[in-house]
The first five atom37 places (N, CA, C, CB, O) and aatype in JSON, in Angstrom:
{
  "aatype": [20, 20, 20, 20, 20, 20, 20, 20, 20, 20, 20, 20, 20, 20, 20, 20, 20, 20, 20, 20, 20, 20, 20, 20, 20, 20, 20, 20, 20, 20, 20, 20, 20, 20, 20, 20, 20, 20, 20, 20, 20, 20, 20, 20, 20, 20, 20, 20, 20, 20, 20, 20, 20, 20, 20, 20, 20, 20, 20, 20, 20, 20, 20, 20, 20, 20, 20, 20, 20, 20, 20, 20, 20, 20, 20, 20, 20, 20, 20, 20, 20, 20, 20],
  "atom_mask": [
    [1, 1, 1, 1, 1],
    [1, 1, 1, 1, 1],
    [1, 1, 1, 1, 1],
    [1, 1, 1, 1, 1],
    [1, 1, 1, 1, 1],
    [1, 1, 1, 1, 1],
    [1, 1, 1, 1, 1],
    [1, 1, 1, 1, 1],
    [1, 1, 1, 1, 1],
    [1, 1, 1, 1, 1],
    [1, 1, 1, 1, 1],
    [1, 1, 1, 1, 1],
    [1, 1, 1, 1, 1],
    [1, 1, 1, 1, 1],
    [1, 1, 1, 1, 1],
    [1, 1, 1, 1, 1],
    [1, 1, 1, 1, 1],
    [1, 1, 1, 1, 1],
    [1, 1, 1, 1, 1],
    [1, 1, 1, 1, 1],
    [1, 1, 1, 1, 1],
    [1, 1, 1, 1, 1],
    [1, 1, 1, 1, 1],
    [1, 1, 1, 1, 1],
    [1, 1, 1, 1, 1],
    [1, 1, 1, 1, 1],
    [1, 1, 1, 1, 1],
    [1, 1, 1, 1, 1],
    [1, 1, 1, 1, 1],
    [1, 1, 1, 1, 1],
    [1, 1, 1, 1, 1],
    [1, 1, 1, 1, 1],
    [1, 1, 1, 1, 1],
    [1, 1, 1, 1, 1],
    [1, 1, 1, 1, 1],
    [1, 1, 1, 1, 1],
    [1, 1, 1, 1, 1],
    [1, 1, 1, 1, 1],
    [1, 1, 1, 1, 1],
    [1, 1, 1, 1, 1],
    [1, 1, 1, 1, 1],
    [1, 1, 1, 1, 1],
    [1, 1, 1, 1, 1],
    [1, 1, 1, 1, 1],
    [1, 1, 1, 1, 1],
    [1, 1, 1, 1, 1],
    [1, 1, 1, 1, 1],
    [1, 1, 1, 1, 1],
    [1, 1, 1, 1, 1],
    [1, 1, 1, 1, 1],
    [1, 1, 1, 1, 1],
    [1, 1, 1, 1, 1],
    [1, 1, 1, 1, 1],
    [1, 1, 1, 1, 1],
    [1, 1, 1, 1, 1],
    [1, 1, 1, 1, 1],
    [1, 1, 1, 1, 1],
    [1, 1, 1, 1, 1],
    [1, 1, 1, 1, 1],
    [1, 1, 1, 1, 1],
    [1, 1, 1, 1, 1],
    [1, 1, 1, 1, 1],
    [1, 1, 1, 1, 1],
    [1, 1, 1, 1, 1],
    [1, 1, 1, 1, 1],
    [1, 1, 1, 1, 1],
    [1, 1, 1, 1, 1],
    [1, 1, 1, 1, 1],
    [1, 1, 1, 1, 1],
    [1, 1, 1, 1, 1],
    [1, 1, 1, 1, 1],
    [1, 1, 1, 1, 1],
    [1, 1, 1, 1, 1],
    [1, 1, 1, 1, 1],
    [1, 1, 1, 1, 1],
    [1, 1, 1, 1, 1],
    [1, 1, 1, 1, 1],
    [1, 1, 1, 1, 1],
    [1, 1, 1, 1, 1],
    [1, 1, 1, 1, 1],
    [1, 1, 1, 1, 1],
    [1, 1, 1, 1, 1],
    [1, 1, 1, 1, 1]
  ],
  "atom_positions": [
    [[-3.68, -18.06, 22.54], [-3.11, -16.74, 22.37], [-1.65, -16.89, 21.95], [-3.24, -15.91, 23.67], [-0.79, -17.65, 22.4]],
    [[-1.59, -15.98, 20.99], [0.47, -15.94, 20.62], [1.12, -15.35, 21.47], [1.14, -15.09, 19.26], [2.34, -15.54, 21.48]],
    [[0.6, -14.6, 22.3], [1.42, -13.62, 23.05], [2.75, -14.11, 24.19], [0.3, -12.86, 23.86], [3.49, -13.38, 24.84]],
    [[2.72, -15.36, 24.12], [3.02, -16.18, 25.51], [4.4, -16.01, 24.88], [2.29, -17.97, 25.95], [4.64, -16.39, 23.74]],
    [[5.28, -15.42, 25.68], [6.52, -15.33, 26.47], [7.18, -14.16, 25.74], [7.44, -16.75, 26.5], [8.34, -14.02, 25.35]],
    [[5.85, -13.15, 25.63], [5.93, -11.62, 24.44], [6.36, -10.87, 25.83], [3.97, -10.81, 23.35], [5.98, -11.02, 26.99]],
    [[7.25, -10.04, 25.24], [7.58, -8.84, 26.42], [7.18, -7.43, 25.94], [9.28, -8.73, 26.8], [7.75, -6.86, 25.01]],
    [[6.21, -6.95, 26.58], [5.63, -5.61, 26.28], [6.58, -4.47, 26.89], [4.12, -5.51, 26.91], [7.23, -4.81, 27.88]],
    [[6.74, -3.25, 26.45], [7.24, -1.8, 27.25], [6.12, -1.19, 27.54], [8.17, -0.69, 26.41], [5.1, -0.9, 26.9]],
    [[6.52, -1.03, 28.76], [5.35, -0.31, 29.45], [4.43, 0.95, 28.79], [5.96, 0.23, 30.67], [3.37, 1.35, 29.28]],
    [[5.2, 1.59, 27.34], [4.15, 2.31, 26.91], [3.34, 1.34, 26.13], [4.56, 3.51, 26.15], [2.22, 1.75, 25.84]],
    [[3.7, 0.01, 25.68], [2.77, -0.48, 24.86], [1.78, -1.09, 25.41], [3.22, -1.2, 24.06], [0.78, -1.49, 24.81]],
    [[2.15, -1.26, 27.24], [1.09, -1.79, 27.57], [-0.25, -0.5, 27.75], [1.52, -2.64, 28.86], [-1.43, -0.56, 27.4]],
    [[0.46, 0.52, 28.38], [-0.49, 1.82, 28.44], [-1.29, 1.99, 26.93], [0.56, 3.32, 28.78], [-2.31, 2.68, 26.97]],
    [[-0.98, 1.52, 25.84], [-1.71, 1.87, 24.54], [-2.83, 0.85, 24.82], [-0.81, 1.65, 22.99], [-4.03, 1.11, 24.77]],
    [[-2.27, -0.33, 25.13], [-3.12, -1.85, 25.31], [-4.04, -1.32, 25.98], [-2.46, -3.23, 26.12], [-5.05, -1.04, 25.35]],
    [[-4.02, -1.01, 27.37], [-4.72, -0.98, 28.36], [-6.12, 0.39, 27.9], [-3.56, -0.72, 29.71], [-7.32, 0.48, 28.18]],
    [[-5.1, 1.3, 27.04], [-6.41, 2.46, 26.71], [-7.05, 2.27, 25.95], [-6.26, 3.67, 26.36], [-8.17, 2.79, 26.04]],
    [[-6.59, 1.07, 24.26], [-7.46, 0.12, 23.47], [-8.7, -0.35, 23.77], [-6.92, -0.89, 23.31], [-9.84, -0.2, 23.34]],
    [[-8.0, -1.11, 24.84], [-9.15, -2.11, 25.32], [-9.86, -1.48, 26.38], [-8.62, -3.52, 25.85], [-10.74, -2.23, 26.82]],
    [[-9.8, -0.26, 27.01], [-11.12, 0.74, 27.39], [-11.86, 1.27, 27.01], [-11.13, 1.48, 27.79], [-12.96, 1.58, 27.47]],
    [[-11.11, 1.59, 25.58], [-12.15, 2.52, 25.2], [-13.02, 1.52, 23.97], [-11.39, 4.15, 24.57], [-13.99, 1.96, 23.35]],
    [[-12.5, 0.19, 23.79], [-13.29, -0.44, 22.73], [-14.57, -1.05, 23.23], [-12.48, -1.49, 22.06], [-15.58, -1.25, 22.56]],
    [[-14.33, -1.39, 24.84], [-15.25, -2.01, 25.95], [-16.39, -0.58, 25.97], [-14.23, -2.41, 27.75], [-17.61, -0.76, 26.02]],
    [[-15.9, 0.57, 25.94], [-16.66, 1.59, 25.95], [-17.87, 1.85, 25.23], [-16.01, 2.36, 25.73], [-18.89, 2.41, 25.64]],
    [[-17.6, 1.31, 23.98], [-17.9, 1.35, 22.51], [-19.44, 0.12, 23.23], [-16.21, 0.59, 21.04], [-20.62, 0.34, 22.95]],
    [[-19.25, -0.36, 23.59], [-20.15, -1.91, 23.76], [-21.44, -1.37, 25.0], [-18.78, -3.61, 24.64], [-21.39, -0.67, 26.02]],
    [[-22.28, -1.94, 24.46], [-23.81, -1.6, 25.23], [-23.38, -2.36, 26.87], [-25.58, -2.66, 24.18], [-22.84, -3.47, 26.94]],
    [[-23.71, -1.56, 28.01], [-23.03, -2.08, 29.19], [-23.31, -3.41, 29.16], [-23.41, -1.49, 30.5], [-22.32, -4.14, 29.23]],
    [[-24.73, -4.14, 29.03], [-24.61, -5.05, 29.08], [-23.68, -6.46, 28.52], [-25.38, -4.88, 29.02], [-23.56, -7.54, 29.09]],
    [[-23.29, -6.15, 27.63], [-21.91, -6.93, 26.81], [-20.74, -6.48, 27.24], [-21.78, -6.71, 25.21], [-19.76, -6.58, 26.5]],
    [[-20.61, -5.8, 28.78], [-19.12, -5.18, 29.04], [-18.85, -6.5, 30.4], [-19.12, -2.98, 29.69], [-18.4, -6.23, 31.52]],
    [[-19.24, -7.8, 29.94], [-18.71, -8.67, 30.89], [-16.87, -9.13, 30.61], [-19.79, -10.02, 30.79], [-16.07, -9.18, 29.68]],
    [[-16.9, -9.37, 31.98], [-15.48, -9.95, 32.47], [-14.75, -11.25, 30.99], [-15.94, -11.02, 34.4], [-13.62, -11.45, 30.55]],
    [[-16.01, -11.79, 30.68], [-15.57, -12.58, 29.65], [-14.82, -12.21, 28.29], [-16.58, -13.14, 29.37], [-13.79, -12.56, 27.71]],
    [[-16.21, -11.04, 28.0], [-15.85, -10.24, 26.79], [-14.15, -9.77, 26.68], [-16.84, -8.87, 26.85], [-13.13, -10.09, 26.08]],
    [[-14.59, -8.89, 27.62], [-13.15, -8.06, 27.61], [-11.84, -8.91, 27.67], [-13.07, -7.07, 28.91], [-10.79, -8.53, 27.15]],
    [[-11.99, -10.16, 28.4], [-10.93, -11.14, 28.08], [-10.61, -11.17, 26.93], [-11.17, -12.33, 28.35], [-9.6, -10.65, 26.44]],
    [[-11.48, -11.81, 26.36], [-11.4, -12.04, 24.83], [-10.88, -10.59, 23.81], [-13.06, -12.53, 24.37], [-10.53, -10.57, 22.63]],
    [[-10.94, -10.02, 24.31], [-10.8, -8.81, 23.42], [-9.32, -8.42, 23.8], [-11.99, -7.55, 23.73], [-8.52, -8.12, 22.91]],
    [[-8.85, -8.41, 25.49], [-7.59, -8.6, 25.65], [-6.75, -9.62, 25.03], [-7.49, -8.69, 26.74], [-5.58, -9.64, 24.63]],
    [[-7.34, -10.13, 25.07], [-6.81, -11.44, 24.0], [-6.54, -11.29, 22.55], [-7.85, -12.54, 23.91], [-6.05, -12.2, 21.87]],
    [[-6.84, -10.24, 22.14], [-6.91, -10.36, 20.92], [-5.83, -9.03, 20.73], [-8.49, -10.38, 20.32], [-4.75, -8.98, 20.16]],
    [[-6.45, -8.19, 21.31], [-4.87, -7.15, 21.2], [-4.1, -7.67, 21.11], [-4.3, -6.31, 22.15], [-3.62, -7.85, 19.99]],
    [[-3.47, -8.3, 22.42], [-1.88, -8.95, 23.14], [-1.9, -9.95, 21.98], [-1.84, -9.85, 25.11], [-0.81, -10.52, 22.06]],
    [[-2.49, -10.37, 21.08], [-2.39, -11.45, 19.85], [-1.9, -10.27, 18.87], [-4.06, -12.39, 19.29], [-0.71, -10.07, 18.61]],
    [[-2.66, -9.74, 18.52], [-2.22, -8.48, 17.61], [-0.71, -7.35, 17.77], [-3.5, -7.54, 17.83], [-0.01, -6.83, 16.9]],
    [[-0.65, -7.3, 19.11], [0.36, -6.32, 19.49], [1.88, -7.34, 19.44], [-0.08, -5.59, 21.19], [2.97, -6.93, 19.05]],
    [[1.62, -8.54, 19.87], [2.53, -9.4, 19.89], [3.26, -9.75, 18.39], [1.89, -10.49, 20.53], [4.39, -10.23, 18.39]],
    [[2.57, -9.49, 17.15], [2.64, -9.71, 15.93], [3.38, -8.28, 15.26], [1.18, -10.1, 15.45], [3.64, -8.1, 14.07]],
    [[3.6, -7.49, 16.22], [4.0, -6.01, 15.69], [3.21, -5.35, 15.44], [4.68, -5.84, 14.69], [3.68, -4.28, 15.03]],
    [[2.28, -5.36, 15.45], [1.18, -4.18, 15.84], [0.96, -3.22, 16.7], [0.31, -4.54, 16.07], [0.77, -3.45, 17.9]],
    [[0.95, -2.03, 16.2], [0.89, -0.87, 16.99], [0.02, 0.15, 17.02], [1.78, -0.37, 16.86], [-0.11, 0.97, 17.93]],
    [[-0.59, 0.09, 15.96], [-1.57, 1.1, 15.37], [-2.67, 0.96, 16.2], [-1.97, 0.9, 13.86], [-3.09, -0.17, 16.45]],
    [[-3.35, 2.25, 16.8], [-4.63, 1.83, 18.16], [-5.75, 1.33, 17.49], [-5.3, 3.25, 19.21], [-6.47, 0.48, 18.0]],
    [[-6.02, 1.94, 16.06], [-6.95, 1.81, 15.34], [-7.27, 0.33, 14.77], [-6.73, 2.7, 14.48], [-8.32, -0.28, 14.93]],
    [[-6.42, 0.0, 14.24], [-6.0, -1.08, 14.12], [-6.29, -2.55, 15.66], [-4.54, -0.54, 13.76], [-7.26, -3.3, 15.55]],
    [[-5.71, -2.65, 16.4], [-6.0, -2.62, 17.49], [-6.97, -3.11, 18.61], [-5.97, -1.91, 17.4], [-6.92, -4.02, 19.43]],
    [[-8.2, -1.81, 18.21], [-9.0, -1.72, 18.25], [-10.5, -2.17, 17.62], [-8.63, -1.09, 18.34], [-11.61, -2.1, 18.15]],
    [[-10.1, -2.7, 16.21], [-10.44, -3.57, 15.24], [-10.73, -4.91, 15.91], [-9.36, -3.63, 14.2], [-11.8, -5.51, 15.91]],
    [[-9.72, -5.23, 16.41], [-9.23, -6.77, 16.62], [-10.08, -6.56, 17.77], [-7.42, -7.33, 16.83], [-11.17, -7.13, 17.6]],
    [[-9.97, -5.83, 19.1], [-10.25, -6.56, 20.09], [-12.11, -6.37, 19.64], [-9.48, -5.94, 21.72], [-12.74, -7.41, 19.82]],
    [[-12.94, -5.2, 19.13], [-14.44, -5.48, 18.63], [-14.44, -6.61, 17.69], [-15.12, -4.21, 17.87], [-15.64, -6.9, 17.71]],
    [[-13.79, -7.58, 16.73], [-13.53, -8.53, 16.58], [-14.17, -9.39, 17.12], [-12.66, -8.59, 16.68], [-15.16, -10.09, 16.89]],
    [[-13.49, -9.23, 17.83], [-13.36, -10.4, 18.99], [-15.05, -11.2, 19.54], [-12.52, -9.45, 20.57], [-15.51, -12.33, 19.69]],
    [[-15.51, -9.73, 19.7], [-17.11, -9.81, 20.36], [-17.49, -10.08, 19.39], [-17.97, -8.65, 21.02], [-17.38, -11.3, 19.44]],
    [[-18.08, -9.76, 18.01], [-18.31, -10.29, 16.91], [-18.47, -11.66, 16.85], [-17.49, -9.94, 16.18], [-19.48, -12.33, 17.02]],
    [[-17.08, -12.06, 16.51], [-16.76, -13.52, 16.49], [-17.38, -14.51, 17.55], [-15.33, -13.64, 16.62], [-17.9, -15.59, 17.27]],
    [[-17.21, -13.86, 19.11], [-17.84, -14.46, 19.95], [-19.85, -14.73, 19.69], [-17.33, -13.57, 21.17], [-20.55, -15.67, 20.05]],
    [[-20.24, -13.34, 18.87], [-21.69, -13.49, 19.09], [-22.2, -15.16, 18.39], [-22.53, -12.02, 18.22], [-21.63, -15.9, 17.58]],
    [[-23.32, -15.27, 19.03], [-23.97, -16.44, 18.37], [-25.21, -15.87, 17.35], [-24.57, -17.5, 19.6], [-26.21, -16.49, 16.98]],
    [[-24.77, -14.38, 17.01], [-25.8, -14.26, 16.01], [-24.53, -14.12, 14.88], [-27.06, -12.85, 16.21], [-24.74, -13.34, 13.95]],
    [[-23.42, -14.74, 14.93], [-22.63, -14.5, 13.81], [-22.81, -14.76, 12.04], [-21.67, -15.16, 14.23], [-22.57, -14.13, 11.01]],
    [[-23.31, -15.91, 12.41], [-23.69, -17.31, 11.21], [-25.16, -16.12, 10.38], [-24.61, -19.59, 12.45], [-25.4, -16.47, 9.22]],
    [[-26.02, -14.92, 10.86], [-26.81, -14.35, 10.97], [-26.02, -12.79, 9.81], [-27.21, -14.38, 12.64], [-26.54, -12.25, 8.83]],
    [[-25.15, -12.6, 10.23], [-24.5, -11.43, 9.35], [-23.81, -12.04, 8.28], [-23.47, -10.49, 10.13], [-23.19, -13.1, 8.37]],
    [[-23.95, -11.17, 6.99], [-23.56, -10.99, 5.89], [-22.29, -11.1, 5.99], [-23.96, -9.98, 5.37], [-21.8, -10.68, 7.04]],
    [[-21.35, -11.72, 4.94], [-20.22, -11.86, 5.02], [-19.44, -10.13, 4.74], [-19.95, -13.09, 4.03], [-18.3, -9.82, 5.09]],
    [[-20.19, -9.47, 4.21], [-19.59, -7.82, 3.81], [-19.61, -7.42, 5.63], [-21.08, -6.47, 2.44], [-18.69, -6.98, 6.31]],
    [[-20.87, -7.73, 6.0], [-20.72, -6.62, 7.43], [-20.07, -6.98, 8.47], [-21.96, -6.24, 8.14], [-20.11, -6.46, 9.59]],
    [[-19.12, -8.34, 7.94], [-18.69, -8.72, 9.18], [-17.78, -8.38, 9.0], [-18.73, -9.82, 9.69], [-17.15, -8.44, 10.06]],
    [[-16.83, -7.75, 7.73], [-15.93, -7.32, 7.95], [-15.71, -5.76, 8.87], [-15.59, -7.45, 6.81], [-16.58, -4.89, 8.84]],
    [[-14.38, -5.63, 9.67], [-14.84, -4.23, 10.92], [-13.56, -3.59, 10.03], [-14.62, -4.47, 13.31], [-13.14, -2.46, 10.28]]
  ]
}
């Protein structure tokens, strides 16, 4: 992760924190593990750390994330993997 020794303001963490709820939201419960959402926190605080602010945007990155993680990746088209 880039984020390491990033200092957030507390509204950016409140954007972070509502990102990554409502993108976990987005996900069939069963894929709403402790792992996932790491990874997807991970990927904001990578993104937000870079100057990123946009939720939409954001929000991109951390469904990304699960994507990238699936092992049916190698399985999707290079068009649909773009989010």
């Amino acid at each position: 992760m880039e984020a390491s020794g990033a200092v957030f303001q507390p509204e950016l963490i409140n954007l972070m924190k509502a990102v990554l709820d409502e993108a976990a939201a987005t996900l069939p419960e069963w894929k709403r593990a402790s792992t996932t959402k790491a990874e997807m926190a991970s990927q904001i605080l990578s993104c937000a750390a870079r100057g990123e602010r946009d939720p939409a945007t954001l929000k991109i990155a951390a469904l990304s994330a699960v994507v990238e993680c699936s092992h049916y990746w190698h399985d999707i088209s290079p068009e649909r993997r773009a989010v």
